[in-house]
N, C-alpha and C positions, 0 to 999 in steps of 0.2 A: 504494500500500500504506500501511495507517496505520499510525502508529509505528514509523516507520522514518526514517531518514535516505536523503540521495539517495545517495549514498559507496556505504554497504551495499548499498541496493536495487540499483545497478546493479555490484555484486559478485556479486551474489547470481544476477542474471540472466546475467552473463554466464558464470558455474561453469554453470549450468542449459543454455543453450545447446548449450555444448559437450560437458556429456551428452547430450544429445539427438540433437545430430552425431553421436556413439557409436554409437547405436539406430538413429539412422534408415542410416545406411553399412551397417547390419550385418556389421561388422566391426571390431571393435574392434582387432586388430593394426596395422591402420592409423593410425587414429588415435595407437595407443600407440608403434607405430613413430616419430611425426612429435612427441606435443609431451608422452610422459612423460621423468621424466628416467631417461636412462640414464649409467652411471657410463662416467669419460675414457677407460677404457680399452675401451670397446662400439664396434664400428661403426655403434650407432645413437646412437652422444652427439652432439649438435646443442648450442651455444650456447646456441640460445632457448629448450631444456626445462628451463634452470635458471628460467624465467620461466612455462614455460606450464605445465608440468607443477601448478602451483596453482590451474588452473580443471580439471583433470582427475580422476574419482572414478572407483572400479573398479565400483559397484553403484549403486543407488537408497540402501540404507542409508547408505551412507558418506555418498555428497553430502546425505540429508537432516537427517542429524544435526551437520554442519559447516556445512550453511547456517542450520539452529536455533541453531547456536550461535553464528553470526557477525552472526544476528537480534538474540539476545536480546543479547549482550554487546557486539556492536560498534557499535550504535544508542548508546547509553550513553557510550560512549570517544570516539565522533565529535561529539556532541555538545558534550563536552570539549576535546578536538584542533581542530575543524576541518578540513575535506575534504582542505586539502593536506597538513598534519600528519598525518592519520588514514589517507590511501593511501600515506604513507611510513612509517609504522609498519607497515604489513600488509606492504606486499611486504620489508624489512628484517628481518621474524621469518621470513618466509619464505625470504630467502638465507639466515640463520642456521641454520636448517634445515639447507640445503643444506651450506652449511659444515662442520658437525658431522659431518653425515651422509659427507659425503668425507672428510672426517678418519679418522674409525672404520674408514673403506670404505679407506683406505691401512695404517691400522694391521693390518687383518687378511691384507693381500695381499703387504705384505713379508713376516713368516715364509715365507709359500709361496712366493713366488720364492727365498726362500735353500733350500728343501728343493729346487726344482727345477732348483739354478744348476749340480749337477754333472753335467745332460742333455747340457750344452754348448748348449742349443738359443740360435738368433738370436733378437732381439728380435721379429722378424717372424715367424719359424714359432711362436714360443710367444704373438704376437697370432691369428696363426689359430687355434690350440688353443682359447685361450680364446675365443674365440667362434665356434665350433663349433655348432651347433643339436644336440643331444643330447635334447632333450622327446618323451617318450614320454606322450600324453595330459596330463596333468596331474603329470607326472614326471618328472625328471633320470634318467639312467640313466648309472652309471659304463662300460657293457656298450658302450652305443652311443657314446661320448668314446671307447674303444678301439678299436671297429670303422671310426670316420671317423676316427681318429689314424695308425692303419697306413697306406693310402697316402699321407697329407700330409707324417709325418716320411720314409718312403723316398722323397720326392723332392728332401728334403735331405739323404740320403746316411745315413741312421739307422735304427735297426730298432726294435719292440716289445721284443723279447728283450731287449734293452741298459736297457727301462724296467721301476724295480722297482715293487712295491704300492703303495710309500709315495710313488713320484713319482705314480701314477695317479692315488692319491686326492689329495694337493693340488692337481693338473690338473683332477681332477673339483672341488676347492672353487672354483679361481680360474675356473674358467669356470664355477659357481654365481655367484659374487658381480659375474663381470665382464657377466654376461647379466639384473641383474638391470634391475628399475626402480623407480621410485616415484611416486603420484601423489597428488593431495588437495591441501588449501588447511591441513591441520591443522598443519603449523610454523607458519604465517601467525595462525592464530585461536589457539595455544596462546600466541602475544605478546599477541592480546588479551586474553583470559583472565587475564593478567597484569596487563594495564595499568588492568584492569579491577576487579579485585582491591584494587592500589594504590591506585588513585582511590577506589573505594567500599569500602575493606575491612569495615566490619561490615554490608553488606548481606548479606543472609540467602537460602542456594540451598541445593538439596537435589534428592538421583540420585529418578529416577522409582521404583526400586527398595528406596529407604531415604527415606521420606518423611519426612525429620528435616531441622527447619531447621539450618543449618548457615553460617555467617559466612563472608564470604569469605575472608578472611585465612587462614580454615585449610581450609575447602572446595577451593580452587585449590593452594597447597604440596601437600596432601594426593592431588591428582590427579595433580601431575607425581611426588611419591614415589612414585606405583604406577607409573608411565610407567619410572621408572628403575630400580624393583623388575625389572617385567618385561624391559627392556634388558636388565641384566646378570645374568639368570636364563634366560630365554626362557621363562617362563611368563607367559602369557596372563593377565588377572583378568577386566576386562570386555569386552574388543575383542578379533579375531579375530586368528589366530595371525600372520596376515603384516603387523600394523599395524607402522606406522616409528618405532619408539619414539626411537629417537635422534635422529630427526624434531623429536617433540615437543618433546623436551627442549633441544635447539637454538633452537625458536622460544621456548620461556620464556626460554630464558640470556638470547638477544638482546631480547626484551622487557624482560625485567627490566633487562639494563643502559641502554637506550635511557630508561625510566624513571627509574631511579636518577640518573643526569645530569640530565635534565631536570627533576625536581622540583629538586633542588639548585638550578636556574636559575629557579626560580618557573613550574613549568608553565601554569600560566593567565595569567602577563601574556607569552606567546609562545606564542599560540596563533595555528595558520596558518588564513587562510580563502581 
């Protein structure tokens, strides 16, 4: 591939790959069962989907605009870095990701274990709860978390009648968020983006949809602002509603701080090859 670095191209191919593995199994719960990431408290959390889960994309769209973007800006930043500097920045904004993302992903799950702590239920009958399979087509249903809840709690000795609205619907949140997952390379490319940024800030980019040149300095802040608009709104601007916004922003923080060090230390005379 021309202009390209070797780092990327063989990022590039191997996110592609493992789409394809997707397509060709026909079945993607497979796949997503073994290397998206699933949160500590899933029965499908595996150690290695804090790692694989970043060659994994949920569509064609996804993976083709994260690997556009890992074309266009990570060729640049590696050229800079150096291969072993450049595949240690990528997978680094990518835990960072991860980081965040579990962060968020505890902040929201204690409330609901204190709304649910006067069930009495054991650590163990409220991991079965939560991971309950409840998917109705393309939908949770509080209906069916009650229908597969009644004989699981009466065989620890408990009844439905004894559970009110307000414990159903946090049981229906915490087995929302503990069943979920995550996939894509975009914490990893929102640290390049960053790094990328840093390095060349008055270079000049602009949305296919706003053909206005635009510097990077304020092109890239300007994208993670909407990243954290939508976070703490849950309104969408340009990506679809299930994008990992706290994702993103996790791999800027970590890019940007791994940056910010590093120029301090003169980035270019410690550059890894």
């Amino acid at each position: 591939m021309r202009g390209i670095t070797d780092t990327v191209k063989h990022l590039i191919i191997i996110n592609v790959l493992m789409f394809i593995g997707t397509l060709v199994i026909g079945n993607r719960a497979i796949f997503s069962n073994l290397f998206a990431l699933h949160f500590p408290k899933s029965d499908m959390f595996q150690p290695w989907q804090i790692i694989t889960h970043m060659f994994m994309h949920g569509n064609f769209q996804h993976i083709l605009f994260n690997m556009l973007a890992l074309w266009m800006f990570g060729t640049a930043v590696e050229q800079v870095f150096g291969k072993s500097k450049f595949i240690f920045f990528y997978l680094s904004s990518g835990l960072g990701a991860v980081v965040l993302t579990f962060i968020v992903y505890y902040i929201q799950v204690m409330p609901l274990m204190v709304d649910v702590s006067s069930l009495g239920y054991s650590d163990e009958l409220l991991n079965q709860i939560v991971n309950l399979d409840i998917l109705e087509g393309n939908y949770l249903k509080s209906e069916i978390l009650e229908r597969k809840m009644a004989p699981l709690i009466a065989e620890y000795g408990h009844a439905m009648s004894s559970v009110s609205n307000a414990e159903i619907k946090a049981l229906f949140e915490l087995n929302h968020l503990t069943r979920g997952s995550m996939v894509g390379a975009s914490g990893a490319i929102m640290g390049i983006l960053v790094a990328f940024g840093m390095l060349f800030p008055n270079s000049k980019l602009m949305l296919i949809f706003l053909p206005v040149p635009i510097k990077a300095k304020y092109f890239i802040p300007g994208l993670i602002a909407l990243d954290l608009f939508s976070a703490l709104t849950g309104v969408s601007i340009f990506s679809p509603n299930n994008t990992a916004y706290i994702a993103h922003i996790g791999g800027a923080i970590t890019g940007f701080l791994m940056m910010y060090f590093w120029k301090k230390d003169e980035l270019d005379k410690y550059r890894w090859n």
